[in-house]
SEFI-491794 format. One line per 8 residues: number of its first residue (from 1); their letters; for each residue x, y negated, z negated of C-alpha. Coordinates in Angstrom, 3 decimals, decimal comma, always signed. Layout:
N
NUM = a = X/Y/Z; ...
! end
This chain:
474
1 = xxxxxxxx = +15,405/-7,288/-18,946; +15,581/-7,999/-15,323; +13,249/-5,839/-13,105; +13,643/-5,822/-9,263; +10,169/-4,772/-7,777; +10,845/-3,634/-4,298; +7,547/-4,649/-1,759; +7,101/-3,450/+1,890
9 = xxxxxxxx = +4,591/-5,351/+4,317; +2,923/-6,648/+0,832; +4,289/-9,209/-1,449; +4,581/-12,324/-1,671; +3,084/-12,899/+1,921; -0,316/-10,759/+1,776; -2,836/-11,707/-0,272; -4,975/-9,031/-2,283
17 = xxxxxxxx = -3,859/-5,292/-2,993; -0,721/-4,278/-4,038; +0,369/-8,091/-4,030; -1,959/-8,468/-6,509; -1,153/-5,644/-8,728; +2,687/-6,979/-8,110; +1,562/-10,440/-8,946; -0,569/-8,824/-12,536
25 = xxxxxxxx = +2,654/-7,442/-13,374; +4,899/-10,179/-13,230; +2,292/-12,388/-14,825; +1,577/-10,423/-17,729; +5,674/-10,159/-18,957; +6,554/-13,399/-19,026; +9,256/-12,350/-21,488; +11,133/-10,349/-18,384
33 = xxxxxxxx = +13,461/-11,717/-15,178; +12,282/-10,139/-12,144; +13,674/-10,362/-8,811; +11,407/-9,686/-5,230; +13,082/-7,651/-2,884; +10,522/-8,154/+0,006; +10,854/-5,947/+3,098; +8,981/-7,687/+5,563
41 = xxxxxxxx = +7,887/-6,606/+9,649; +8,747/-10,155/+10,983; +11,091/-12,643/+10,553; +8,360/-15,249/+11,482; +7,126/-14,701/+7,485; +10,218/-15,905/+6,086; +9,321/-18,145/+3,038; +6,029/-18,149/+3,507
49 = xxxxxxxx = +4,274/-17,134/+0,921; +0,659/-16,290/-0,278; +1,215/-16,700/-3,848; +2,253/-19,728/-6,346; +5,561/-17,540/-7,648; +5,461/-17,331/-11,493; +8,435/-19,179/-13,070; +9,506/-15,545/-14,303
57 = xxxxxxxx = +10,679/-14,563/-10,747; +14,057/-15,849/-10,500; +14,892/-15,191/-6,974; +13,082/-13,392/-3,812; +14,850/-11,385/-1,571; +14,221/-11,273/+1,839; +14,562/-8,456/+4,502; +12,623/-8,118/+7,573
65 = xxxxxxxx = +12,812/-5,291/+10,042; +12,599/-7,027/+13,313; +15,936/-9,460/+12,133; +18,345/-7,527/+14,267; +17,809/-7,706/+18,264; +19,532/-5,334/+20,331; +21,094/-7,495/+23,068; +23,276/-9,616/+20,156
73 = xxxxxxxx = +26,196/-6,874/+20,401; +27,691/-5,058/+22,893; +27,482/-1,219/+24,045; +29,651/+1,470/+23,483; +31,989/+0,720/+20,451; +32,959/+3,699/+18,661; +32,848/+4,187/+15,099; +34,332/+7,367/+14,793
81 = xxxxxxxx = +31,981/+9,000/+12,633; +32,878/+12,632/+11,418; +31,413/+15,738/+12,648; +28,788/+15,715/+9,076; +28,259/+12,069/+9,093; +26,928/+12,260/+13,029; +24,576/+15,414/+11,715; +23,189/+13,389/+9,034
89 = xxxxxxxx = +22,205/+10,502/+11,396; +20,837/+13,479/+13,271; +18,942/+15,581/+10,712; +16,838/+12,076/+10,674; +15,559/+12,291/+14,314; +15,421/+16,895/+14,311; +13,455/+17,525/+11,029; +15,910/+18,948/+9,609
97 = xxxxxxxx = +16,857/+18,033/+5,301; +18,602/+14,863/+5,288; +21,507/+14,342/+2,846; +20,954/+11,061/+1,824; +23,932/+10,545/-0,470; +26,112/+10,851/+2,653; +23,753/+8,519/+4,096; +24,535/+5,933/+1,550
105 = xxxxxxxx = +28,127/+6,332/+1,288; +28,587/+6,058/+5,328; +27,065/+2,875/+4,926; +28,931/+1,725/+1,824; +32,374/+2,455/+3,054; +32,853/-0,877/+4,698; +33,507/+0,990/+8,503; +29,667/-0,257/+9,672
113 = xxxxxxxx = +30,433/-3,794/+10,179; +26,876/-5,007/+11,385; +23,647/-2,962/+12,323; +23,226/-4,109/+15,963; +27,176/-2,962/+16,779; +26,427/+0,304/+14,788; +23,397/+1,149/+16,655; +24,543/+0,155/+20,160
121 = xxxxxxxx = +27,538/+2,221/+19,013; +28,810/+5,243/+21,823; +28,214/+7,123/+17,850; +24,561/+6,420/+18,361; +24,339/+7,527/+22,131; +26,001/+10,804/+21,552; +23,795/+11,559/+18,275; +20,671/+10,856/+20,465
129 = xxxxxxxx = +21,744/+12,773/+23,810; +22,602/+15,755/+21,847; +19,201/+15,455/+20,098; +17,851/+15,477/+23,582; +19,434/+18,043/+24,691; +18,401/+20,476/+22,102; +14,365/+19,044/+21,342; +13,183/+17,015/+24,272
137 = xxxxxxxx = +15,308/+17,763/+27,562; +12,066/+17,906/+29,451; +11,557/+14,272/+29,067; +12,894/+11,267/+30,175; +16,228/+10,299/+28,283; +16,016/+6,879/+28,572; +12,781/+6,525/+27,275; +13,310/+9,547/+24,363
145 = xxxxxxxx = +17,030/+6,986/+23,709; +15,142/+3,571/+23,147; +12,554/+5,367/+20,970; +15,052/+6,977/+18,580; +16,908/+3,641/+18,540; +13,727/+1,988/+17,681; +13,349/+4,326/+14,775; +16,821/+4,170/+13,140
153 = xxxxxxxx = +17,248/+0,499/+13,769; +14,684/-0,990/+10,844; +15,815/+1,974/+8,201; +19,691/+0,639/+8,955; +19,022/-2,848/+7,757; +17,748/-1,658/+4,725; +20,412/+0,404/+4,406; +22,983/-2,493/+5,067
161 = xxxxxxxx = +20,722/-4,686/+2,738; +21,048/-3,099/-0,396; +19,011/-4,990/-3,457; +20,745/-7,308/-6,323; +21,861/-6,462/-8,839; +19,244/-5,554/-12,086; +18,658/-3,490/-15,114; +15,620/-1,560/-13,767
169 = xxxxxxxx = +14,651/-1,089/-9,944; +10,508/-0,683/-8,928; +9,326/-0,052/-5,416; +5,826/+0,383/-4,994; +5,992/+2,692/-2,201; +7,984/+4,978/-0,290; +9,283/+4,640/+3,096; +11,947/+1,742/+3,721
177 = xxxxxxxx = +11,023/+0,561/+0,091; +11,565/+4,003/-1,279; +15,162/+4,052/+0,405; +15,903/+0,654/-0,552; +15,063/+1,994/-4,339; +17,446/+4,595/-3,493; +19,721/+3,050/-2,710; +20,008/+0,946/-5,946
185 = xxxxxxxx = +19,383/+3,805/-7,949; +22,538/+5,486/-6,321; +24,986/+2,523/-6,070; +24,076/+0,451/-8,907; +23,901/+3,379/-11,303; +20,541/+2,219/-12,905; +16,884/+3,826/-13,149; +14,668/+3,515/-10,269
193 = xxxxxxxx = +11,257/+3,879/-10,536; +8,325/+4,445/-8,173; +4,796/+3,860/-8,454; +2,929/+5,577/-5,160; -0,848/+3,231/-4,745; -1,882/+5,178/-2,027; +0,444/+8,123/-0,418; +2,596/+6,237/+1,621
201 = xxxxxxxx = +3,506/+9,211/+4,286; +0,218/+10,100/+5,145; -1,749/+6,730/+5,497; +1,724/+6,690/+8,349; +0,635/+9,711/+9,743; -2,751/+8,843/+9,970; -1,783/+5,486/+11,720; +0,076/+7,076/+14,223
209 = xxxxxxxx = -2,233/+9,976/+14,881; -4,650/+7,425/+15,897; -2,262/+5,171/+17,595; -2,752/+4,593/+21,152; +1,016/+3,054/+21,912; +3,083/+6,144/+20,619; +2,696/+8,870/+23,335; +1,598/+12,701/+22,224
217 = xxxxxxxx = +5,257/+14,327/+22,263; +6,550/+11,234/+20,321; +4,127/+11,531/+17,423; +6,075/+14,420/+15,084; +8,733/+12,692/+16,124; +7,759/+9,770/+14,104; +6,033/+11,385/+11,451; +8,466/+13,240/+10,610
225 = xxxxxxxx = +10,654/+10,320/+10,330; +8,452/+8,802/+7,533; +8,419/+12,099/+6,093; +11,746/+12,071/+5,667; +12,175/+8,589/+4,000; +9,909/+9,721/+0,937; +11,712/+12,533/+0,443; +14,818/+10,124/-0,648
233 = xxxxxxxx = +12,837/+8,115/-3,174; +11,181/+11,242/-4,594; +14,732/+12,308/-4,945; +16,373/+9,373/-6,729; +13,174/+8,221/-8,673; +12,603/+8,898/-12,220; +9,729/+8,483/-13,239; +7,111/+8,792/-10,073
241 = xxxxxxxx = +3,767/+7,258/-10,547; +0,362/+7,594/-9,338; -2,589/+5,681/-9,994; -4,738/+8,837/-10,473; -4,416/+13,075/-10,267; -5,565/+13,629/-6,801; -2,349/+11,686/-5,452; -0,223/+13,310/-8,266
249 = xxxxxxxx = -1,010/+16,320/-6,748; +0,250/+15,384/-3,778; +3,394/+14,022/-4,191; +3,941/+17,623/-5,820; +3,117/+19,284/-2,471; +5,103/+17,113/-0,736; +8,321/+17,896/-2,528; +8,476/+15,634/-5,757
257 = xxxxxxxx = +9,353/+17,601/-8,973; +6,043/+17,535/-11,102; +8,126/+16,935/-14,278; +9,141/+12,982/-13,060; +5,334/+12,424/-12,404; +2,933/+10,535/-14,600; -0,138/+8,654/-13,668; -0,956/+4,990/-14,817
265 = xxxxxxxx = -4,364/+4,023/-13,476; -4,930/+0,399/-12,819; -6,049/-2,336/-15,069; -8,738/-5,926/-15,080; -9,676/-8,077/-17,649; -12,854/-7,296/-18,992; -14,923/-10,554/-19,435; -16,432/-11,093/-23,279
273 = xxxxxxxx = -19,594/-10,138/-21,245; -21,362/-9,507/-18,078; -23,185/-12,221/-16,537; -27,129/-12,080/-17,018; -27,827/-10,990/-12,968; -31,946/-11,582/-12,732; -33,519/-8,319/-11,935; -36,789/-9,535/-10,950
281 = xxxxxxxx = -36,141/-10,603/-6,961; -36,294/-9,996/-3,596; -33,458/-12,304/-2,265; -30,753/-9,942/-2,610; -27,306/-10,398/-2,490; -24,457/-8,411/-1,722; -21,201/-8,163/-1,948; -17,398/-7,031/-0,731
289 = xxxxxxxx = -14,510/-7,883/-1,970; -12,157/-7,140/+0,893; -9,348/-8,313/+3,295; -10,529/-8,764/+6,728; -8,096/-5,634/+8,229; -8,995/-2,622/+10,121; -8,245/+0,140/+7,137; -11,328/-1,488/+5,068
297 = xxxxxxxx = -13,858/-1,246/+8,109; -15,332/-4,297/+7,980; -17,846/-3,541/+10,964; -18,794/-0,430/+8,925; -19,946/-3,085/+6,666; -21,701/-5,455/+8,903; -23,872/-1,970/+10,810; -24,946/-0,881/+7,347
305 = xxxxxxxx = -26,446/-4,824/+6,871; -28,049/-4,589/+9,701; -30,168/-1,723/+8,554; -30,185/-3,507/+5,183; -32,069/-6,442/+6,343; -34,820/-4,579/+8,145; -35,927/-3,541/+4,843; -35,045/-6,468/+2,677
313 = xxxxxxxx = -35,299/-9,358/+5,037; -34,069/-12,020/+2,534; -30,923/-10,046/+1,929; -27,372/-11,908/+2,191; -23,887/-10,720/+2,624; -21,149/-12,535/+0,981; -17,738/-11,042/+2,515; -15,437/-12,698/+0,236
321 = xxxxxxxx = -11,484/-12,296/+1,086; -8,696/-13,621/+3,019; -9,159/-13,098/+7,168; -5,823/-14,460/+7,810; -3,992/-10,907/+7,918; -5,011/-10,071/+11,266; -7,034/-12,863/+13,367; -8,139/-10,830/+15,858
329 = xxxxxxxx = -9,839/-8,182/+13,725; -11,831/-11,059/+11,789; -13,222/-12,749/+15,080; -14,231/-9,191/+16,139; -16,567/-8,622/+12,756; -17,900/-12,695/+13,805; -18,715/-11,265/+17,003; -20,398/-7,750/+16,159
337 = xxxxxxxx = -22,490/-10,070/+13,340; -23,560/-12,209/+16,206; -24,362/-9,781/+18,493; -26,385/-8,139/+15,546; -27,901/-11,323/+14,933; -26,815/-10,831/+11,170; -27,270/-15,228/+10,016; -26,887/-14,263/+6,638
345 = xxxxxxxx = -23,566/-13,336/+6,423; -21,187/-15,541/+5,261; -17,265/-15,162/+5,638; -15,850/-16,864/+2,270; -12,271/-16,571/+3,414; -10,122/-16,450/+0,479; -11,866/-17,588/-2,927; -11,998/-17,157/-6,919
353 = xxxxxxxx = -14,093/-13,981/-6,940; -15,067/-14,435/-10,239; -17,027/-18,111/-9,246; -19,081/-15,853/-7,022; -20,053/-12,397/-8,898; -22,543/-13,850/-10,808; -25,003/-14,291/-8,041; -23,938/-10,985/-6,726
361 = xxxxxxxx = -26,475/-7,704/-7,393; -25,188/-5,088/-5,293; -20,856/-4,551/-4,198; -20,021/-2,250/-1,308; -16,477/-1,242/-0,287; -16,538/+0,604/+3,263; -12,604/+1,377/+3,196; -10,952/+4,319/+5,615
369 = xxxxxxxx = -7,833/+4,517/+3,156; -7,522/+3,360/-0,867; -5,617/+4,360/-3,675; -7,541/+2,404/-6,761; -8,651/-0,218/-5,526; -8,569/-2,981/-7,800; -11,743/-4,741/-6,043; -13,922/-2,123/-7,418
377 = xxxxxxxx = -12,521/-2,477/-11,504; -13,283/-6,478/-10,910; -17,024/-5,518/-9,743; -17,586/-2,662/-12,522; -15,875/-5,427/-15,226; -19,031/-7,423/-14,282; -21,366/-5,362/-14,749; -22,403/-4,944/-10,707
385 = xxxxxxxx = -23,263/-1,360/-9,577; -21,179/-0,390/-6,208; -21,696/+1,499/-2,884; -18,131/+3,194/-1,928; -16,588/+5,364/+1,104; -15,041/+8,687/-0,419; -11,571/+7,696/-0,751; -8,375/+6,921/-3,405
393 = xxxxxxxx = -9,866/+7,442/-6,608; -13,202/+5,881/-5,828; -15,481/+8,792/-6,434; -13,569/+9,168/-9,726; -14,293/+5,743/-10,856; -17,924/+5,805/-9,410; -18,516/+9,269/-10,848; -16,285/+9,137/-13,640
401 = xxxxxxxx = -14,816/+12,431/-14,972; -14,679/+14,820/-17,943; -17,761/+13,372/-20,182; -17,829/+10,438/-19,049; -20,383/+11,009/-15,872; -22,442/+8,652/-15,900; -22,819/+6,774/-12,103; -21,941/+3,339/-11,679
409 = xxxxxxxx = -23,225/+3,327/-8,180; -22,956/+5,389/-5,100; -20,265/+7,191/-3,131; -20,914/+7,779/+0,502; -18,750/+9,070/+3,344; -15,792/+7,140/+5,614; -17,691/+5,255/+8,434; -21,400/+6,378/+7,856
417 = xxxxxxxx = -23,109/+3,066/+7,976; -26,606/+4,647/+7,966; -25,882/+6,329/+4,252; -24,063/+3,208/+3,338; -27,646/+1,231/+3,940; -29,784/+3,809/+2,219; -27,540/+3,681/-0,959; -27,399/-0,063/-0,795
425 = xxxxxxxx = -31,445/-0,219/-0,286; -32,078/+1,970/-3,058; -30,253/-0,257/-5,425; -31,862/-2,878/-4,398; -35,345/-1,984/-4,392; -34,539/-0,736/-8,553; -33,382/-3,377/-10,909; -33,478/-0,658/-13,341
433 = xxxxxxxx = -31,098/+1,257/-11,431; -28,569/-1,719/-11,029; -28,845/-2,186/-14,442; -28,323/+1,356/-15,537; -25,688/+1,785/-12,963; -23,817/-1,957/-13,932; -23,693/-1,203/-17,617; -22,146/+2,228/-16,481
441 = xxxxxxxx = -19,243/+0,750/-14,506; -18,505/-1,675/-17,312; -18,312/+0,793/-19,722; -15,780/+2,712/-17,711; -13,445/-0,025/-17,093; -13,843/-0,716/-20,928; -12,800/+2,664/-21,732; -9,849/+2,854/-18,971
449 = xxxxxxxx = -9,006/+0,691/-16,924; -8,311/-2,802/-18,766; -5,902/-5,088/-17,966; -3,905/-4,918/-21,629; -4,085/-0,785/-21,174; -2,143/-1,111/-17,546; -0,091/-3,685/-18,721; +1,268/-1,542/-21,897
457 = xxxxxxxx = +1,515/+1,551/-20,289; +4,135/-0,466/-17,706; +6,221/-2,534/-20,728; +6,449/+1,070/-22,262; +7,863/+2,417/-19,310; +10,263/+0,118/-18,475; +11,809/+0,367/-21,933; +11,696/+3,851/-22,005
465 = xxxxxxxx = +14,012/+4,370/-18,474; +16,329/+1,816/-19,728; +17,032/+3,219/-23,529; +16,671/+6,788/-21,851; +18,889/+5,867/-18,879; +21,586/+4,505/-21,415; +21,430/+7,720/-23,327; +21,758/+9,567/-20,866
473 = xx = +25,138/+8,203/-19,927; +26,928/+8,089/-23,188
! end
């Protein structure tokens, strides 16, 4: 079988997250072809990549959104759209429903000959102008014109990008990757499927709430847009996945039919046992298992040490992940753990977790956004008890659910550092807690989330959309 898994700002050239669950996947079926179709932000990434590519992967496809620059075509060529084709580029940009299919064929009929003539087009201008008109005449056209242009122009290459051929397309997300599914599902007349890790729409909206560089009036605007996107891969996917019910619930509310959804939780290998950690000590150490980005709130983190240390002054932090992502984040956590005169934390960078855990007592994740993050099913697998913020399915891994209740550690909420060092004090001053708490966690991974239970549940769906898929046809 050859699978196409469809990535967006992931893999191959971020380490950690989804590009490991990507990279578990491909791993674990050696027996299938698959093919990357990578939708990258910058062009600067080309070919570089984070992972050794399994021999399974037979090609990697690579689209990035910034490839295009305005000023390589000419203005005002016309492209004489018809009267529905220029409302469908509009219904993108006015919230209104967006019919993709006439999306798709526009863009398949061979009359768009490259993206930067299409969207320098006088087609373009007019769709925008009118838009204007209608929405936003009390603002400044030229600046409401290179917006809206900014928008389409990344969502048209993918559009005139469509991914190889294969016998099964796989995006793990929505939003350009959901279209790019789409679009595959439409035009090469095979089953698409989509597994959501966190809800793509609204860790955009949340972004862009919070974003200082798009202006007030401009923020529906763009969330809107995203909006829009998901609604075309909830529309041509079948099945849609979650990792857990809380996010299956909302894909419902936000317009996915709840008969195509199904939830497949994550999945580690569960060592033959958990290391012996010694109980009896004061030198503890804990742990994260993190990328150095904003979303995982590192300096949330380094506070909650802080207040750590004043009670257990031979405490260490091991902050074990790549920093790489974004430079300037990771030399801001150096220089809030100098100015907190925090010695005893140590940056790993990017290492073999597993070399490490053993000397770890207490794990601590201080994220703003998850889904399920696979971080915490490596520390559980171990046997280490874990401090979370209240987000993804964390509380529902922590907590477990139905009869299964017992804690493996403590779930606290988004930035409160204070809580975060009371939870991670009172483990520390109870071995018999840790120990309660560890043997917990591993249980629960034991009982749901192993690797061969994540990996089974995926074979099983892939054969099931392509003999269903065939059926369905004859």
């Amino acid at each position: 079988m050859k699978i196409c898994l469809i990535a967006e700002g992931s893999y191959p050239y971020i380490l950690g997250g989804v590009s490991s669950w990507i990279q578990q996947i491909v791993t674990s079926m050696p027996q299938h072809e698959f093919i990357i179709y990578s939708i990258g932000a910058k062009v600067e990434q080309k070919s570089r990549y984070a992972y050794q590519l399994p021999e399974n992967i037979s090609k990697v496809e690579e689209v990035f959104l910034d490839e295009f620059k305005a000023g390589e075509s000419t203005f005002g060529k016309s492209y004489g759209l018809t009267e529905e084709e220029k409302a469908v580029i509009k219904s993108l940009l006015d919230e209104t429903d967006t019919d993709w299919i006439l999306i798709f064929s526009l863009f398949s009929s061979g009359r768009i000959d490259k993206v930067t003539g299409f969207i320098m087009s006088r087609d373009i201008y007019e769709i925008i102008h009118e838009v204007c008109l209608e929405r936003y005449a009390h603002l400044p056209f030229t600046e409401m014109f290179w917006t809206m242009r900014s928008m389409l122009l990344p969502l048209f290459v993918v559009l005139m990008h469509p991914p190889p051929q294969a016998d099964v397309y796989h995006s793990v997300s929505t939003g350009y990757g959901g279209v790019a599914g789409s679009i595959a599902a439409f035009f090469r007349d095979k089953p698409y499927i989509l597994t959501e890790h966190g809800i793509y729409t609204r860790e955009r909206e949340e972004e862009i709430i919070k974003a200082s560089w798009i202006k007030g009036y401009l923020k529906d605007l763009w969330i809107q847009y995203f909006y829009s996107m998901s609604a075309a891969a909830y529309t041509f996917a079948d099945p849609v996945v979650s990792l857990f019910e809380k996010n299956r619930q909302i894909q419902i509310a936000l317009g996915c039919k709840e008969a195509k959804t199904q939830i497949i939780s994550n999945g580690v290998q569960l060592p033959d046992a958990a290391p012996k950690h010694h109980m009896d000590k004061t030198d503890f150490t804990i742990g994260a298992i993190v990328r150095l980005v904003p979303i995982k709130d590192i300096k949330t983190m380094i506070q909650s040490f802080a207040l750590v240390k004043q009670k257990h002054p031979r405490a260490k932090f091991l902050i074990m992940g790549p920093v790489e992502e974004d430079e300037g984040y990771y030399h801001e956590c150096l220089q809030l753990a100098d100015a907190l005169e925090l010695a005893d934390i140590e940056f790993t960078g990017a290492v073999k977790i597993q070399d490490y855990l053993s000397e770890v007592d207490v794990l601590v994740l201080s994220s703003i956004s998850e889904g399920q993050p696979l971080a915490i099913l490596e520390g559980l697998a171990m046997g280490i008890p874990y401090v979370t913020t209240d987000v993804g399915s964390c509380k529902e891994i922590i907590y477990g659910t139905g009869e299964d209740k017992e804690k493996a550690g403590f779930v606290v909420p988004v930035m409160h550092y204070v809580e975060l060092a009371n939870r991670i004090s009172e483990l520390c001053e109870s071995a018999q807690l840790r120990n309660q708490m560890g043997r917990a966690g591993r249980a629960r991974v034991q009982m749901k989330y192993t690797e061969t239970k994540f990996i089974n549940s995926y074979q099983q769906l892939y054969e099931n959309v392509v003999d269903q898929y065939g059926r369905s046809r004859f």
